[in-house]
C-alpha positions as CSV (number, residue, x, y, z in Angstrom):
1,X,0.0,0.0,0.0
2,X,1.3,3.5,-0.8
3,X,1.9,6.0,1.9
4,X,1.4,9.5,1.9
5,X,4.7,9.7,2.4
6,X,5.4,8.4,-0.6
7,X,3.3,10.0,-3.0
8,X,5.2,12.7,-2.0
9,X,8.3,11.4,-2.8
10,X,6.9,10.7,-6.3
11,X,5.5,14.2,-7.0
12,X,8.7,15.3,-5.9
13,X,10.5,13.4,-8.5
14,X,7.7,13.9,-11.4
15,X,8.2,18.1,-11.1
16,X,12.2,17.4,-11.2
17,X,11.8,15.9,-14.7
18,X,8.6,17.9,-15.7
19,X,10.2,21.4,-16.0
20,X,12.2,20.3,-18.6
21,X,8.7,19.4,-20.4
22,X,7.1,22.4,-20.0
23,X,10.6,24.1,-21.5
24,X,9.5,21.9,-24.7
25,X,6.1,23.0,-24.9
26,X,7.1,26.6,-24.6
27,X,9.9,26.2,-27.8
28,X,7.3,24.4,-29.8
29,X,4.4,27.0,-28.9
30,X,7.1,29.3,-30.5
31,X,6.2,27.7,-33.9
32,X,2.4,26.2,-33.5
33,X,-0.3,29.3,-32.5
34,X,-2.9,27.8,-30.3
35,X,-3.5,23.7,-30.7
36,X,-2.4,23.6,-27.3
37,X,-4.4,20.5,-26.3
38,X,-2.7,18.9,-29.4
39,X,0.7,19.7,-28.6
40,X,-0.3,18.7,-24.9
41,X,-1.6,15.3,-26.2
42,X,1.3,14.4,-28.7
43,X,3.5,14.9,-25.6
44,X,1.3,12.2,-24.0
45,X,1.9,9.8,-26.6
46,X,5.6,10.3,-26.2
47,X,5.4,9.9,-22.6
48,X,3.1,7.1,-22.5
49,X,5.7,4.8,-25.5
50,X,1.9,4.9,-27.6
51,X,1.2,5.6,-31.4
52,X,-0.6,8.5,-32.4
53,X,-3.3,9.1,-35.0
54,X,-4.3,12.7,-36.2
55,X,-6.8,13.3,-38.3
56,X,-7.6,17.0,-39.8
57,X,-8.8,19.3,-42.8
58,X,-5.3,19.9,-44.9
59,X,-3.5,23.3,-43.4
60,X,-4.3,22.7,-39.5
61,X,-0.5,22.7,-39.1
62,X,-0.6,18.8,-38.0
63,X,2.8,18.3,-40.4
64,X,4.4,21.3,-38.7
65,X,3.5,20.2,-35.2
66,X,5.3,17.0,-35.1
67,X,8.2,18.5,-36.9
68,X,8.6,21.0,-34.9
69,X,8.2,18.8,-31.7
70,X,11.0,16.1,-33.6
71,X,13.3,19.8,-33.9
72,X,12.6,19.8,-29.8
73,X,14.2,16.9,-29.5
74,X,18.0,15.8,-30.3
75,X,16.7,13.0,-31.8
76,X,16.0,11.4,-35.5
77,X,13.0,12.5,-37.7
78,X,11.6,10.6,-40.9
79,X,8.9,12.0,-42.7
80,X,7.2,9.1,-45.1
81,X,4.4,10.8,-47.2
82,X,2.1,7.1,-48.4
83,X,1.1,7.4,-51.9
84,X,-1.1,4.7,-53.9
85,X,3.0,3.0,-55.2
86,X,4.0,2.8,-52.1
87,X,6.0,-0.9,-51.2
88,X,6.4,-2.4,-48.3
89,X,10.2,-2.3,-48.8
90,X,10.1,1.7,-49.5
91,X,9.3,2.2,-45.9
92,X,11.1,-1.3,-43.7
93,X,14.4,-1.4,-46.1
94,X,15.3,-4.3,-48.3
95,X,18.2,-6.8,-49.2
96,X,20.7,-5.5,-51.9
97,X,22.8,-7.3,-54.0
98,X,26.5,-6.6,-53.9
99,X,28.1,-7.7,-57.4
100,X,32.2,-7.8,-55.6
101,X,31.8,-10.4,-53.2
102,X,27.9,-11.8,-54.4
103,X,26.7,-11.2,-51.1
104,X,23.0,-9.4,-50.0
105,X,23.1,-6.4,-48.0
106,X,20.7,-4.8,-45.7
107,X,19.7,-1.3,-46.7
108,X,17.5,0.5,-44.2
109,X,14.0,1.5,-44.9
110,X,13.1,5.0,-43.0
111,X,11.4,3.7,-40.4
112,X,15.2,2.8,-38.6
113,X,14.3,6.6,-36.9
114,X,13.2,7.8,-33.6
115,X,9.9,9.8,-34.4
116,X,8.3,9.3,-37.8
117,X,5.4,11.3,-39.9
118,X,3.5,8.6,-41.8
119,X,2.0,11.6,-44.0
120,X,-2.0,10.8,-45.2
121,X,-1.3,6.5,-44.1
122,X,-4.7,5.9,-45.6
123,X,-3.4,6.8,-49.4
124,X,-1.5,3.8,-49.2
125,X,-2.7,0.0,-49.8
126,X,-3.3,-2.2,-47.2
127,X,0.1,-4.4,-47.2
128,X,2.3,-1.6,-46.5
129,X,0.3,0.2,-44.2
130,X,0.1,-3.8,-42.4
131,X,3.8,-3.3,-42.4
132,X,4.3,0.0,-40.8
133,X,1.8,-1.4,-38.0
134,X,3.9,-4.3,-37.5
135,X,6.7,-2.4,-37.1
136,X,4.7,-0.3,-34.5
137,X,3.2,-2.8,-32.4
138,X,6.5,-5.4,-32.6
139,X,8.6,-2.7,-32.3
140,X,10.9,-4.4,-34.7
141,X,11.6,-5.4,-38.3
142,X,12.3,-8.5,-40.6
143,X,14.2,-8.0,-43.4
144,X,15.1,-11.5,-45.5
145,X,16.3,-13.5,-42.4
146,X,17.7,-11.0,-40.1
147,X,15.4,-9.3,-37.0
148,X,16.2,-5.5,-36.2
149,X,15.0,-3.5,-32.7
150,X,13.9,-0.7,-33.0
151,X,15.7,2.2,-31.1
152,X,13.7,3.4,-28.4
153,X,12.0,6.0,-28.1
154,X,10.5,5.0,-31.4
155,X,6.6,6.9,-32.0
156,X,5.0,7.3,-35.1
157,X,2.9,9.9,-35.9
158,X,0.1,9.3,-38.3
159,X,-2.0,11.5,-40.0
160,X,-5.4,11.1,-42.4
161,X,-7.8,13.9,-44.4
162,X,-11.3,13.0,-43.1
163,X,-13.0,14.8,-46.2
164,X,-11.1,14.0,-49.1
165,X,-11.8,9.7,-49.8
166,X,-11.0,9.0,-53.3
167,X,-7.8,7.0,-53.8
168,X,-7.9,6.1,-49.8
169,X,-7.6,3.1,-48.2
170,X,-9.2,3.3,-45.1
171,X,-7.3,1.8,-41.7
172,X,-9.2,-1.6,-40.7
173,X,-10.4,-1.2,-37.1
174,X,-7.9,-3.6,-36.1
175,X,-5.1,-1.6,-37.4
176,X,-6.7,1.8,-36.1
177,X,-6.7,0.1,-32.4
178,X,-3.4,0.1,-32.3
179,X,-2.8,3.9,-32.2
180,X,-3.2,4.6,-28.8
181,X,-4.6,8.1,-29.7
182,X,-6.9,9.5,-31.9
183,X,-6.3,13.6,-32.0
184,X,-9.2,15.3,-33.8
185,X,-7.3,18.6,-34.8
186,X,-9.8,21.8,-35.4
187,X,-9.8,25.2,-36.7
188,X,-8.1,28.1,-34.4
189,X,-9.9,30.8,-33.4
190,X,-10.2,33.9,-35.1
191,X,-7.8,35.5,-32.4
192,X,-5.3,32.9,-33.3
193,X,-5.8,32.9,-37.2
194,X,-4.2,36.9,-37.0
195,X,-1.4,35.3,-34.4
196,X,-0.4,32.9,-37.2
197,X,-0.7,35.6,-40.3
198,X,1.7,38.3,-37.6
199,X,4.4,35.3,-37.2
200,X,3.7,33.5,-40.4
201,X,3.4,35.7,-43.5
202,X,6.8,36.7,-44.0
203,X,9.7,35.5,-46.0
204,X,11.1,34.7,-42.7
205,X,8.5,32.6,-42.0
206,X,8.4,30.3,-38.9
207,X,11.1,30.6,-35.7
208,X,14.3,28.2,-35.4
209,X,13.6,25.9,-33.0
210,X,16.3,24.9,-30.7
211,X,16.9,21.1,-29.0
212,X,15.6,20.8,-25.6
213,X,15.8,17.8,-24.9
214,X,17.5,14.0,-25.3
215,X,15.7,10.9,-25.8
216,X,17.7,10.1,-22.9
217,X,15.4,12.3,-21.0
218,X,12.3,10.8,-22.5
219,X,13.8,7.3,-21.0
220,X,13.9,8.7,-17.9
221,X,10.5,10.2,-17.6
222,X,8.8,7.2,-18.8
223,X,10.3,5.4,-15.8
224,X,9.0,8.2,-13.6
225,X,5.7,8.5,-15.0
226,X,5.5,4.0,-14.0
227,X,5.7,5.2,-10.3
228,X,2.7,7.7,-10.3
229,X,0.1,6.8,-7.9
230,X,-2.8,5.6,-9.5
231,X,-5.7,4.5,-6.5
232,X,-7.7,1.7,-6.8
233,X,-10.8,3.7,-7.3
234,X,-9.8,5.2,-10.4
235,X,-8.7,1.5,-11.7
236,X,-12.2,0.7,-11.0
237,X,-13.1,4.1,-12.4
238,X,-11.1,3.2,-15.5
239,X,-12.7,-0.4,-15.8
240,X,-16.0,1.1,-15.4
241,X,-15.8,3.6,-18.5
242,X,-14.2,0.5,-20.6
243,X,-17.4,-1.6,-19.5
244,X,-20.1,0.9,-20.6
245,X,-18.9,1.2,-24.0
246,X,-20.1,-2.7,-24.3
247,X,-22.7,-2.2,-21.8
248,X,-24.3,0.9,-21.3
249,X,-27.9,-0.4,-19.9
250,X,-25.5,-2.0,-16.7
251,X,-24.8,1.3,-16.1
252,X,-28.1,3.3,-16.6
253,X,-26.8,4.4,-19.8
254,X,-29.7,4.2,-22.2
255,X,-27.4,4.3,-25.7
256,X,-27.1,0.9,-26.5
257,X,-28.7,1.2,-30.0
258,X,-26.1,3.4,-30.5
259,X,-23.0,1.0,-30.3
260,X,-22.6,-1.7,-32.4
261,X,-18.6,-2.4,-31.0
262,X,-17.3,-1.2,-27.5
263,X,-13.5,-0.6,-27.0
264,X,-11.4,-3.2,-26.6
265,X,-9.3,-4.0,-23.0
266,X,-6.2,-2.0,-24.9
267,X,-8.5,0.8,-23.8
268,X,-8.0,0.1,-20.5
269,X,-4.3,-0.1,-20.3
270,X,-4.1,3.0,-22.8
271,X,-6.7,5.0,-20.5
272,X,-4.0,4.1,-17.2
273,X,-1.2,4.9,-19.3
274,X,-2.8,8.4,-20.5
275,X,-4.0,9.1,-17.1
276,X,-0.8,8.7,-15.4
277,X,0.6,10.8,-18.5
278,X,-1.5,13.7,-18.1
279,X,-1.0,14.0,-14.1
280,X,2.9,13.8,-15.3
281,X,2.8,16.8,-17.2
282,X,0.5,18.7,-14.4
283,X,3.4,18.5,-12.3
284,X,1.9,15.7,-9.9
285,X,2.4,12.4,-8.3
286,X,-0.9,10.7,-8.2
287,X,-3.7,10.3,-11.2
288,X,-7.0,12.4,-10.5
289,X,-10.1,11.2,-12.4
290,X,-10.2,14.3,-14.0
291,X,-7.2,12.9,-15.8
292,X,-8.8,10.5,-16.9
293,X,-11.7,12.3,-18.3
294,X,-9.3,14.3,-20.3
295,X,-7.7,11.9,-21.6
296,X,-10.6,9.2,-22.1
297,X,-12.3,11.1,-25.8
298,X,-9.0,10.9,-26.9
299,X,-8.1,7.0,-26.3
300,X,-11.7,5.6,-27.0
301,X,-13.4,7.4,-29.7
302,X,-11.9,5.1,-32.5
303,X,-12.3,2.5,-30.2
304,X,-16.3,2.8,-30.5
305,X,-17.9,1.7,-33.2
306,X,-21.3,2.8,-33.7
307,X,-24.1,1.4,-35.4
308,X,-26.3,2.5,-38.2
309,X,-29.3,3.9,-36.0
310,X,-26.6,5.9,-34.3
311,X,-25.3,6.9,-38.3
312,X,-29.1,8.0,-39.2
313,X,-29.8,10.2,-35.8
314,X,-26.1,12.2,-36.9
315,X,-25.1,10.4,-33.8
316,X,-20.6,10.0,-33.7
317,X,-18.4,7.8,-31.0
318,X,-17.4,11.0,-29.8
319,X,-21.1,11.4,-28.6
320,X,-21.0,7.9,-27.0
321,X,-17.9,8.7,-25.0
322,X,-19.0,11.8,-23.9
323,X,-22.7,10.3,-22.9
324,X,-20.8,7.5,-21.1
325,X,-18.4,9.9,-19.2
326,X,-21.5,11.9,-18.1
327,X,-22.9,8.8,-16.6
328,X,-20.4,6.6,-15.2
329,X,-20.3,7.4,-11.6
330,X,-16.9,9.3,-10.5
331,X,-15.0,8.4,-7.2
């Protein structure tokens, strides 16, 4: 059983290793107007060793933000744009022949990086976007005989157009499950629209953005943010939200027409991991269920699939999360 005592201890060693994240946000916020629950969210992702999905109108500066957060960090960037041609081999590497002494060689596909932009992933067929989620949930790659690690930290970043379908193949619910985020990125606000045309709309255009910090640092964190106290009421809290996805009506919930799939038990662990994430970067030792409220649209609303009487009332997952974290009693 944890001690007072020693929740202490812990927030005492999550705000020695936050500062340096709050530094980050403040270089990349030199670059990105606004979008700060995005930036906030990708950080998350980073913390929490999980995939990230964005999904946005084109110019919603979801390209910039991840480039500028890779700048942020002294650490390796790839961006892969997926077109229709794309092969498997263009993204994991392939064998080359060497003519002198008849041998094959290994010659390293992009993803051998530390944060990569898959750029629009559902413009590409279904094999080699199979492949880059291999590589994402293995954490390694095959090439001919030989098995490669991947170097920690290792995150991808993928984004997709929701309006623009033709010549898109979309990600298979299976494959989308494995982000452990889906960001929804919107519009700024007009007050933000004139910030961006004052910084933007010159030949200068955006900042330099300096290094702040090392994946080392990142390492470090992580093993931090495993020592947050997390109570056993918001496990239960946790489980709870999971549950009424598949079974509103146990819960009072009357949405059930709504769902045809609830979220799987990756949920659950994604949920603890965001949690724990979010009270990280508030500076504290111990998870709140408010951080698990702001986290939970975030993890689950790609995780809900709803059903065609929920399709003809205009009715999305995001309005099934929200319904169930109105309901679901909080401790």
């Amino acid at each position: 059983m944890t001690t007072h005592v020693e929740v202490q201890q812990i927030g005492e060693l999550v705000r020695q290793h936050h500062d340096s994240f709050d530094r980050l946000l403040t270089e990349v916020r030199r670059v990105i107007v606004g979008q700060d629950d995005l930036l906030k969210k990708l950080l998350v992702g980073l913390l929490a060793n999980g995939h990230i999905l964005l999904e946005g109108v084109p110019g919603l500066a979801k390209t910039t933000a991840v480039a500028s957060l890779a700048k942020a960090i002294h650490t390796r960037f790839q961006r892969i744009q997926f077109t229709p041609d794309l092969l498997p081999a263009d993204i994991l590497g392939t064998q080359v022949f060497n003519p002198q002494d008849s041998t094959f060689r290994v010659k390293r596909g992009p993803v051998f990086s530390n944060l990569i932009l898959a750029d629009e992933i559902n413009r590409a067929p279904a094999k080699v976007q199979s492949a880059m989620l291999e590589a994402m949930q293995e954490r390694q790659v095959t090439i001919g005989e030989q098995t490669f690690p991947l170097e920690e930290p290792f995150l991808v970043l993928a984004t997709q157009n929701p309006i623009e379908q033709e010549g898109t193949y979309p990600l298979p619910e299976a494959q989308v499950d494995r982000f452990m985020l889906k960001l929804v990125v919107r519009y700024p606000t007009q007050a933000q629209e004139r910030q961006i045309l004052d910084r933007m709309a010159t030949r200068r255009g955006a900042p330099q953005i300096e290094p702040i910090l090392n994946p080392q640092a990142i390492l470090d964190a992580r093993g931090v943010i495993d020592e947050i106290y997390m109570d056993d009421k918001i496990r239960d809290y946790i489980v709870a939200i999971v549950h009424a996805t598949r079974s509103p009506a146990e819960f009072g919930i009357k949405i059930g027409q709504w769902i045809q799939y609830g979220a799987s038990p990756r949920a659950t662990i994604f949920l603890a991991l965001g949690a724990r994430a979010m009270a990280f970067l508030a500076g504290r030792g111990y998870v709140t269920p408010q951080d698990v409220k702001d986290i939970a649209l975030d993890v689950l609303r790609h995780r809900v699939i709803v059903s065609y009487e929920a399709e003809a009332e205009e009715k999305t997952s995001d309005d099934v999360v929200r319904h169930v974290l109105d309901h679901v009693q909080v401790p």
